[in-house]
PDB file of N, CA, C and O in Angstrom, chain B, residues numbered from 101:
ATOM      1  N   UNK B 101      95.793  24.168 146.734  1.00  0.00           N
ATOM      2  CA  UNK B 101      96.220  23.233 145.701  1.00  0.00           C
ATOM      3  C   UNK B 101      96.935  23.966 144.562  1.00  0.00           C
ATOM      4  O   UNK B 101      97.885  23.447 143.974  1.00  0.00           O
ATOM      5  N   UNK B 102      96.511  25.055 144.292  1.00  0.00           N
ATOM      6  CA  UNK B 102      97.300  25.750 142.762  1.00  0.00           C
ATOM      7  C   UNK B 102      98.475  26.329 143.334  1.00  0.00           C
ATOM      8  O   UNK B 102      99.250  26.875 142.549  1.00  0.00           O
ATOM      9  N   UNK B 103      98.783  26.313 144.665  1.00  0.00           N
ATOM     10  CA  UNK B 103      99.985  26.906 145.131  1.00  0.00           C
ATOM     11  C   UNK B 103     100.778  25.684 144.724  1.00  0.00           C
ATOM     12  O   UNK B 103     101.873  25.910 144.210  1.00  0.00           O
ATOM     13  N   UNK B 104     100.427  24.506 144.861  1.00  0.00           N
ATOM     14  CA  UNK B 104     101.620  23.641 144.441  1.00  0.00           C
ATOM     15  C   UNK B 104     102.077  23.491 143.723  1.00  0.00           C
ATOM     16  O   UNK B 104     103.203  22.995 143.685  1.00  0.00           O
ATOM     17  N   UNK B 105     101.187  23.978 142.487  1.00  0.00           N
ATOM     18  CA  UNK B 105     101.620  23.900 141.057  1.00  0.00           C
ATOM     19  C   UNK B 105     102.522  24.922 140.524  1.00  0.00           C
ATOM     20  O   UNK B 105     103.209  24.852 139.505  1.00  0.00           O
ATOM     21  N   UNK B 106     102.396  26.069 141.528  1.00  0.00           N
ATOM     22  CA  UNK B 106     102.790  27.363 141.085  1.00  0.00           C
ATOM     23  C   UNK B 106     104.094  27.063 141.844  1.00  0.00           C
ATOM     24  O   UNK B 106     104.709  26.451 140.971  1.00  0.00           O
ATOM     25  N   UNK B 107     104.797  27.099 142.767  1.00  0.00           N
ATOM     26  CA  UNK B 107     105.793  26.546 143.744  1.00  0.00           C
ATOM     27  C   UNK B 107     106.833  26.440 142.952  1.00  0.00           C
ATOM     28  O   UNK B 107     107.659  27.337 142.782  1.00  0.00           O
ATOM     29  N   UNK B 108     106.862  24.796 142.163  1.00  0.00           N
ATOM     30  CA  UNK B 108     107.447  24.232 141.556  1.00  0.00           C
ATOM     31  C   UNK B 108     108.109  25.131 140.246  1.00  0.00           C
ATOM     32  O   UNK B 108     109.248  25.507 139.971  1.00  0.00           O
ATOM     33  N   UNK B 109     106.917  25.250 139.666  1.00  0.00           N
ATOM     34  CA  UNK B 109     107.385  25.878 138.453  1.00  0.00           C
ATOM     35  C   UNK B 109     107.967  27.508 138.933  1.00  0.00           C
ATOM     36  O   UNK B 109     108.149  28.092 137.865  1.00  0.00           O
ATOM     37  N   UNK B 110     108.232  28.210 139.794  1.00  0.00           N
ATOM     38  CA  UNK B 110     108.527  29.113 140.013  1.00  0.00           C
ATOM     39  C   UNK B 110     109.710  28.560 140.596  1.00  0.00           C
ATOM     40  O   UNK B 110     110.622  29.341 140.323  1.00  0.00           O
ATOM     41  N   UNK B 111     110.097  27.700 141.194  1.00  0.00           N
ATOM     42  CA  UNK B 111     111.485  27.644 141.523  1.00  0.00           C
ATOM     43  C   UNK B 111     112.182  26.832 140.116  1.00  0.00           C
ATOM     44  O   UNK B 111     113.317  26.474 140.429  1.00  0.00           O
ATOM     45  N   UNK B 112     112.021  26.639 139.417  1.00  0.00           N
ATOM     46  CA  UNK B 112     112.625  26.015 138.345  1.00  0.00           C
ATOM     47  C   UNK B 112     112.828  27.447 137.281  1.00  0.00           C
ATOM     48  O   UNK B 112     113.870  27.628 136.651  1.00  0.00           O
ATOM     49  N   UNK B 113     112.031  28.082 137.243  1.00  0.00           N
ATOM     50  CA  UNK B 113     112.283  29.811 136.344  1.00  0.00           C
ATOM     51  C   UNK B 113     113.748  30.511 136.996  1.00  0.00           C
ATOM     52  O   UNK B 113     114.812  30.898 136.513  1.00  0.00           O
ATOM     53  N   UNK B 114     113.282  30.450 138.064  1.00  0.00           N
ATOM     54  CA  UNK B 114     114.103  31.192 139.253  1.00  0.00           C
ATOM     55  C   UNK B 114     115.889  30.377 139.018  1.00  0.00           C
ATOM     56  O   UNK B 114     116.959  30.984 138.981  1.00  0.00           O
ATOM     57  N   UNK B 115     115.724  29.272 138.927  1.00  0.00           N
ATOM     58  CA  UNK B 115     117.065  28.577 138.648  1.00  0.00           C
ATOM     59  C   UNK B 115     117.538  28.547 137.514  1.00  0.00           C
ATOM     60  O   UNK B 115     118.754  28.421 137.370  1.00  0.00           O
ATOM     61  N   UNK B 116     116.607  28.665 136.336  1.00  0.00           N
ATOM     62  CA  UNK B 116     117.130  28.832 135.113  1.00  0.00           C
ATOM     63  C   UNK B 116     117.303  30.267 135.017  1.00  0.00           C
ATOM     64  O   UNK B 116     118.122  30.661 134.187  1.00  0.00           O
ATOM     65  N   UNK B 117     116.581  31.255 135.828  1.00  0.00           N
ATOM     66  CA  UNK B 117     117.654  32.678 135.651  1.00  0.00           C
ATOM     67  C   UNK B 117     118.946  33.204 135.897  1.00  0.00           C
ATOM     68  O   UNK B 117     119.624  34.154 135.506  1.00  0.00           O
ATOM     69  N   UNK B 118     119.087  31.900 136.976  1.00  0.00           N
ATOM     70  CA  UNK B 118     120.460  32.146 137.983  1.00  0.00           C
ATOM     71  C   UNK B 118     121.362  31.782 136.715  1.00  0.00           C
ATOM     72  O   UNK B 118     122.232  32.570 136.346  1.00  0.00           O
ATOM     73  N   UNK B 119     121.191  30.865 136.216  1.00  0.00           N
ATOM     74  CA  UNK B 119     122.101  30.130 135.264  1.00  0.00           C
ATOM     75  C   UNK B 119     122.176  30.887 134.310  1.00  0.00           C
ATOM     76  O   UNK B 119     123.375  31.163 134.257  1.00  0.00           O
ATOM     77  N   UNK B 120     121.663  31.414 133.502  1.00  0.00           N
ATOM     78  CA  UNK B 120     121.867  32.285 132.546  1.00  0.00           C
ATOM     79  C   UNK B 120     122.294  33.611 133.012  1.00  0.00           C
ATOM     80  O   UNK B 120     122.627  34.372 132.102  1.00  0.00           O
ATOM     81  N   UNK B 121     122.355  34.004 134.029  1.00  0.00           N
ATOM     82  CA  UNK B 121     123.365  35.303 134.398  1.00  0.00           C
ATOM     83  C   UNK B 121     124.170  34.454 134.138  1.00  0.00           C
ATOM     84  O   UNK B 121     124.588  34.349 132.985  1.00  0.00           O
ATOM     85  N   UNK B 122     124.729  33.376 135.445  1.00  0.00           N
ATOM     86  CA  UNK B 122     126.155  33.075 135.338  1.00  0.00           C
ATOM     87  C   UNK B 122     126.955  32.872 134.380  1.00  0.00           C
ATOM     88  O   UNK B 122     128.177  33.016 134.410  1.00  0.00           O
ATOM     89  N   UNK B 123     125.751  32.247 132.756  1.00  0.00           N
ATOM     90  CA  UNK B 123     126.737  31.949 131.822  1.00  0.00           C
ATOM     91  C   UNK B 123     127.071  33.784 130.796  1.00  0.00           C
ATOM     92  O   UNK B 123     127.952  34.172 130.028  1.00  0.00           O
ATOM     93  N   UNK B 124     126.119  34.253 131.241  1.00  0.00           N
ATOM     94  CA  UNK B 124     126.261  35.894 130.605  1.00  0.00           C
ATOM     95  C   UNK B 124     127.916  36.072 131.364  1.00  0.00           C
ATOM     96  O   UNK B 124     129.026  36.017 130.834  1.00  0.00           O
ATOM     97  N   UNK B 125     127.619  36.244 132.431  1.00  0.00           N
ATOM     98  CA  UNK B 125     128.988  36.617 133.145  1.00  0.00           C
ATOM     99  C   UNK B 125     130.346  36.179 132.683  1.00  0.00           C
ATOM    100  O   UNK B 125     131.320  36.768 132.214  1.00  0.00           O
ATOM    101  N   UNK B 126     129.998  34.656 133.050  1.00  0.00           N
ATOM    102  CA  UNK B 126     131.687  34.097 132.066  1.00  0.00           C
ATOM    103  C   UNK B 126     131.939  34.354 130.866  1.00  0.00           C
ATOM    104  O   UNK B 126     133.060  34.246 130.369  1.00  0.00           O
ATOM    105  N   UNK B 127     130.651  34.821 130.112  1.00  0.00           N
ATOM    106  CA  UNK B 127     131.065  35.055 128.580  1.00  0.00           C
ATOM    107  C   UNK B 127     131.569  36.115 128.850  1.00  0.00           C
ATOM    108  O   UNK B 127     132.600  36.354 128.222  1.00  0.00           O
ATOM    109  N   UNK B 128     131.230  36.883 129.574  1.00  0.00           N
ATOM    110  CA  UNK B 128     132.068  38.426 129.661  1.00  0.00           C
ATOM    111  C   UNK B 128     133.290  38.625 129.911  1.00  0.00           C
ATOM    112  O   UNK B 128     133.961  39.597 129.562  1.00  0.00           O
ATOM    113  N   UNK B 129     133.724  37.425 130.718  1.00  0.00           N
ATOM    114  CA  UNK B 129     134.601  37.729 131.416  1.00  0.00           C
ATOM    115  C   UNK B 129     135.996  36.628 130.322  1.00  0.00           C
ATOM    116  O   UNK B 129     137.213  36.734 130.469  1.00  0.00           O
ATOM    117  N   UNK B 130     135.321  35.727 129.373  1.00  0.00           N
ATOM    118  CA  UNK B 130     135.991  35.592 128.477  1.00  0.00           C
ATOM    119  C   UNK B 130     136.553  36.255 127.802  1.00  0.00           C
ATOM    120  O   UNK B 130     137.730  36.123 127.468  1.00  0.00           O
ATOM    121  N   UNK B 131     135.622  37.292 127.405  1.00  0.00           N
ATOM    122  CA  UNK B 131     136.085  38.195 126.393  1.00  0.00           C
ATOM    123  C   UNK B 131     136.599  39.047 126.551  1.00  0.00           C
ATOM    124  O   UNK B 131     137.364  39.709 125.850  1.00  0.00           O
ATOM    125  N   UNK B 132     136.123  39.167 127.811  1.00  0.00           N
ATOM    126  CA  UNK B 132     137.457  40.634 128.534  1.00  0.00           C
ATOM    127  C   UNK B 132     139.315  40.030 128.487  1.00  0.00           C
ATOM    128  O   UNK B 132     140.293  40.518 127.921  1.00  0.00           O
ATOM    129  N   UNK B 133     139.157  38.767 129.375  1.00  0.00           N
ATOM    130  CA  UNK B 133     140.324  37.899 129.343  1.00  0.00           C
ATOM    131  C   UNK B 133     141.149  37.823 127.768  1.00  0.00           C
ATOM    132  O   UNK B 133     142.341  37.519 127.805  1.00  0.00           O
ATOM    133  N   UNK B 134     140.803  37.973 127.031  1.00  0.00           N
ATOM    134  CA  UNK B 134     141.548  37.620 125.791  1.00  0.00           C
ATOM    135  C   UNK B 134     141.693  38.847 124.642  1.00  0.00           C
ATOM    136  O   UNK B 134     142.294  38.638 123.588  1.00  0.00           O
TER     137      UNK B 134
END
């Protein structure tokens, strides 16, 4: 049962890390661009 709880909220961390590289990245790559 606590695996289910844990599951969830570990794939939702996991996706909000992805996203915040990606937006690190484009900022970089903004600033390189200009």
């Amino acid at each position: 049962m606590s695996s289910d709880t844990v599951s969830p909220l570990k794939k939702c961390e996991y996706y909000y890390f992805e996203v915040h590289m990606l937006y690190e990245l484009r900022y970089e790559f903004s600033f390189l661009e200009n």
